[in-house]
N, C-alpha and C positions, 0 to 999 in steps of 0.2 A: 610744561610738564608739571601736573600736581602731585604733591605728596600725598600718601592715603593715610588719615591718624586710625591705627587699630587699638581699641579702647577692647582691653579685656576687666572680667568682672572678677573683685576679687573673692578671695575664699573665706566664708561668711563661717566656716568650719574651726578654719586656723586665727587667732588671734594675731595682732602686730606683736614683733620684735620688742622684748623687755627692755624698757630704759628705766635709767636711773632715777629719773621723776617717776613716780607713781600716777598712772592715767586709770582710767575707770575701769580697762581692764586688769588690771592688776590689782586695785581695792574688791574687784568681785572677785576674782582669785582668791584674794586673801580670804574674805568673807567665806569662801567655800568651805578654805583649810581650816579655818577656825570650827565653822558648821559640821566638821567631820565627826569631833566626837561624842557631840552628842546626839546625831544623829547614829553613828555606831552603836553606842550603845544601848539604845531603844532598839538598833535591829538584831545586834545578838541574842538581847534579852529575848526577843521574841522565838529567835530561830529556836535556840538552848530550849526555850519553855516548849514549845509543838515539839520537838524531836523528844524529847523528855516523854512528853504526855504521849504520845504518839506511838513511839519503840514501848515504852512501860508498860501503856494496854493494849499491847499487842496479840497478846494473847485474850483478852476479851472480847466483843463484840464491839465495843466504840472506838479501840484502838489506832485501823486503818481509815475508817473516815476521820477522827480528827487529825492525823497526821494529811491525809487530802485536804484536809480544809485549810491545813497550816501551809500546804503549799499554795494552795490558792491565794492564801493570805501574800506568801511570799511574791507572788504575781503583781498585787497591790505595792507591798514595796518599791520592786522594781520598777515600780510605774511611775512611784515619788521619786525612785533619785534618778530616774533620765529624766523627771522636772527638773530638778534641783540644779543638775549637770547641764542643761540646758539653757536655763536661767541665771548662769553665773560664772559657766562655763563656757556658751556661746555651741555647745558639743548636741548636733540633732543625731537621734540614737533611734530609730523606727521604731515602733512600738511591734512586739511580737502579736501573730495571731493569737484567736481567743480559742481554749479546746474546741477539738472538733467531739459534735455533739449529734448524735441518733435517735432517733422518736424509740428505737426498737429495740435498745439496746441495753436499756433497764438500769435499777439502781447500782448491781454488781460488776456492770458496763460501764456506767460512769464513775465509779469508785476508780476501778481500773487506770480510766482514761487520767485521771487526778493522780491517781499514784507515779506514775511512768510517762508525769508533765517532765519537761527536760527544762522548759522555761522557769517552772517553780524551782526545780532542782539548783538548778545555776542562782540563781537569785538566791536562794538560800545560802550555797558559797560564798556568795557575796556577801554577803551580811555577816558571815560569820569569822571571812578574814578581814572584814573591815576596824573591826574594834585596835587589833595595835596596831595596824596604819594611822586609824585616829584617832589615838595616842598619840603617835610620833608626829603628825605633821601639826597637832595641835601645838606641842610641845617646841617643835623648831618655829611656825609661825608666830606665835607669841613672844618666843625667847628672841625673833628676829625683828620682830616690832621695836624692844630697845637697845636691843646690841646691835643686830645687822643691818640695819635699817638701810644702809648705802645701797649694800647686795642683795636687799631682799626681793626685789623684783626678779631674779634670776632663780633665787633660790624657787621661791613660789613658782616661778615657770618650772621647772624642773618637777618640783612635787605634782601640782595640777596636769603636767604631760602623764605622769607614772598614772594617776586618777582616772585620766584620759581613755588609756589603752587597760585599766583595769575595766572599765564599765564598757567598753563597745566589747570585751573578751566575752563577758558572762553576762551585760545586759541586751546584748541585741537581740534577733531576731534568730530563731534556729537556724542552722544548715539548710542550704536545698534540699540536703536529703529528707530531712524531716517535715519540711512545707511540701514536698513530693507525695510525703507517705500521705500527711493530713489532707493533702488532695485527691488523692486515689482512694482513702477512706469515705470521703464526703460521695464522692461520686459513686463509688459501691453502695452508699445510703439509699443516694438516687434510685442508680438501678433497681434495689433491693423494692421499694415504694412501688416502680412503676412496675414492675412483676406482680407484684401484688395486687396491687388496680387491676393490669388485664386479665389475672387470674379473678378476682371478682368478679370483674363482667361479663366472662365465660361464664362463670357458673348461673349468672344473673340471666342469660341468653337462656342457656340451656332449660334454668330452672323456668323462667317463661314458656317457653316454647311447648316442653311439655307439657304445661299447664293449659295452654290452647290448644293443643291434641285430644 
């Protein structure tokens, strides 16, 4: 009678259990917590400046485009720190769709579609409660660098989990609901196109035909 070895694969998601020696995942941890603030504060500055610019000339003409563009912008963010989070945190985060976009829909059509991104929206939250987070875990990694240096591999677990479940919150990918709606959009584009086509070639029939009468 043989034994059967069942080799399971582990979860490339979750990092190993924090020991007291510091191993490479826990130097990229650190690396993270340290990297927080001033990566925050590049992305506040930025939110604060577009929502600024944006709400201010609201009432003029350039108002809601550049406020679209600063969400757009915020999409690029997003897009750096599930690198980041990725690269040091080990954490794969899907990249969200890109707008859904229509030949026929015009500039006031895709202003729209920009304004009432839920992916820029959220990324922009991001960015904008990120600053005294990193503050704070700048502040306890560093201070734990020379005082807690025994516990700091626990503590930095701790912090980079809160990180963790902060960026799959608001940096993933929409709801189903909303990758539903952008599918039923795309496909109404469809439709909308090949209506179009067969109404041209009706009238292209028609207009022949006549024409050889």
């Amino acid at each position: 009678m043989t034994a059967r070895i069942v080799t399971t694969e582990p979860d490339v998601d979750r990092p190993p259990a924090p020991r007291f020696a510091f191993d490479r995942h826990t130097w990229k941890e650190i690396a993270y917590l340290l990297s927080n603030l001033p990566v925050a504060v590049l992305g506040f500055a930025y939110v604060v400046t577009m929502l600024a610019t944006g709400v201010g000339l609201a009432v003029t003409v350039i108002g809601l485009p550049v406020l679209a563009a600063g969400l757009l912008g915020a999409r690029q963010l997003g897009k750096a720190e599930r690198g980041r989070a990725r690269a040091l945190l080990g954490l794969r985060i899907e990249e969200p769709s890109p707008l859904p976009r229509r030949r026929d829909e015009g500039f006031f059509g895709r202003l729209w579609s920009g304004l009432k991104d839920p992916v820029g929206w959220r990324a922009m939250l991001y960015e904008f409660i990120r600053l005294p987070w990193g503050v704070l875990t700048f502040a306890i990694t560093l201070t734990g660098l020379f005082v807690l240096w025994p516990v700091l591999p626990f503590i930095v677990r701790g912090l980079t989990n809160a990180d963790r479940a902060m960026a799959r919150a608001l940096l993933s990918p929409s709801d189903e609901l909303e990758r539903r709606i952008a599918e039923l959009e795309s496909d109404r584009g469809v439709v909308v196109d090949t209506a179009a086509a067969d109404l041209r070639r009706i009238e292209r029939d028609l207009h022949d035909g006549a024409q050889a009468r």
